[in-house]
Steps between C-alpha positions, in 0.01 A plus 500: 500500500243643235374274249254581204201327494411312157216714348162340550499400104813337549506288819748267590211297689204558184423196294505652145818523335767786451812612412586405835446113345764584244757539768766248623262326830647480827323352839532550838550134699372501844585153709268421783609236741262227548636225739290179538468519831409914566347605201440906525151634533343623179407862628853565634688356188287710288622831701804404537561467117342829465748650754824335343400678159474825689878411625606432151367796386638762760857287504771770453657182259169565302546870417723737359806336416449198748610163373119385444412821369535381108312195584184679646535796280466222170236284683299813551546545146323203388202301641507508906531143558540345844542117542455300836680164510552313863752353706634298742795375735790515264344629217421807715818520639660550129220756423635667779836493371396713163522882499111616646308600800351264757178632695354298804153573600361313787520148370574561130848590323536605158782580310537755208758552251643736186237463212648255248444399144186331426710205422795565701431347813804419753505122501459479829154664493416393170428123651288630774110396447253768457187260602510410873392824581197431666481640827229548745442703811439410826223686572357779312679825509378770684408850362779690430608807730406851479732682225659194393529498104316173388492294193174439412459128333219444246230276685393344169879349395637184623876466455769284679695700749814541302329677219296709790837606619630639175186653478455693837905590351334641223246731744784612697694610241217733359469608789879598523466654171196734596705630832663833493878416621384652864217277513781234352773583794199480803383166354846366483623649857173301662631167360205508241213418676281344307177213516361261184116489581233307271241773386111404573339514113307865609867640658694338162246714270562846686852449551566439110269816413703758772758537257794316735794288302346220338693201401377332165687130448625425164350152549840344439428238779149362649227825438400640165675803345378825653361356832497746761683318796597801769449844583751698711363725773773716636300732774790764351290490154147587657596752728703741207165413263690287227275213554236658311157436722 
């Protein structure tokens, strides 16, 4: 299950451009269903995104010889892109039909598939909308629980849910990356516990100066190149001092 980390000169998530650029680009799709008439809550779409790219990730048809392995293994190669388009009634139902991953979270359900050519899309997701992602949440979510990893959300960003989703994708992924395969196996056997919190603007400054996984958008879609949109704070990373304090 061990992956290499990009070196921090040469991250997949870094605005500035590589060799990495020079590469044939691949994307990740994500599909979140959206029904008219029982949207998902924002908060619980975002972590449930987060927790299907864990899936992916950890698939045994993602590594070693598995029949996604090639896919990740070039996608990893290139830019990390992750795109959120939604669904509904029978345009869900085909989504479902594809090769991928569906994760339900307590209203939300989001399904992930293979990374694919940039523009390679299967038709049947290609046609799916990537506005219409604007979600809200009930109520405001409550603090996350002792020891759960958490996602930290830059408080000074606005960005539709969709793009908040690949993002908090992005965060768990570092975080993935930064885990020793132990750490990697416990986090998996729990069922990936996980929670996407907003930062206050005095929390956002000392979380993105502890030295946990930042994520730095490309500014492909809505927010300027380099913006920092999410830090990942895995307990695992504090406690064995490689969130440098």
């Amino acid at each position: 299950m061990s992956q290499i980390p990009a070196a921090p000169g040469d991250s997949p998530f870094q605005s500035e451009r590589s060799p990495r650029d020079e590469s044939p680009q691949f994307v990740l799709p994500l599909v979140v269903r959206i029904e008219r008439d029982a949207p998902p809550a924002r908060t619980d779409a975002l972590e449930t995104a987060a927790r299907a790219v864990l899936l992916m990730l950890s698939d045994e048809r993602a590594l070693g010889e598995g029949e996604w392995a090639q896919a990740v293994q070039d996608w990893e190669d290139a830019r990390i892109r992750k795109v959120v388009r939604r669904a509904r009634g029978a345009e869900w139902r085909r989504a479902e039909a594809l090769p991928g991953i569906t994760v339900t979270g307590r209203s939300a359900e989001v399904r992930i598939f293979p990374p694919v050519p940039l523009d390679g899309w299967p038709k049947d997701l290609v046609k799916l909308q990537v506005s219409g992602t604007e979600l809200d949440d009930p109520e405001p979510p409550a603090g996350a629980a002792p020891g759960t990893p958490v996602l930290w959300l830059n408080p000074d960003l606005e960005m539709s849910a969709g793009k908040t989703m690949a993002q908090a994708g992005h965060g768990a992924q570092l975080a993935w990356w930064a885990l020793s395969d132990e750490e990697r196996a416990a986090w998996r056997e729990a069922g990936f516990p996980l929670a996407v919190r907003t930062a206050g603007p005095d929390e956002w400054r000392e979380l993105t100066s502890a030295g946990l996984p930042l994520v730095r958008d490309a500014g492909f879609t809505e927010i300027a190149p380099g913006s920092s949109t999410v830090v990942a704070d895995h307990p695992a990373l504090r406690r064995t001092g490689r969130a440098l304090r």
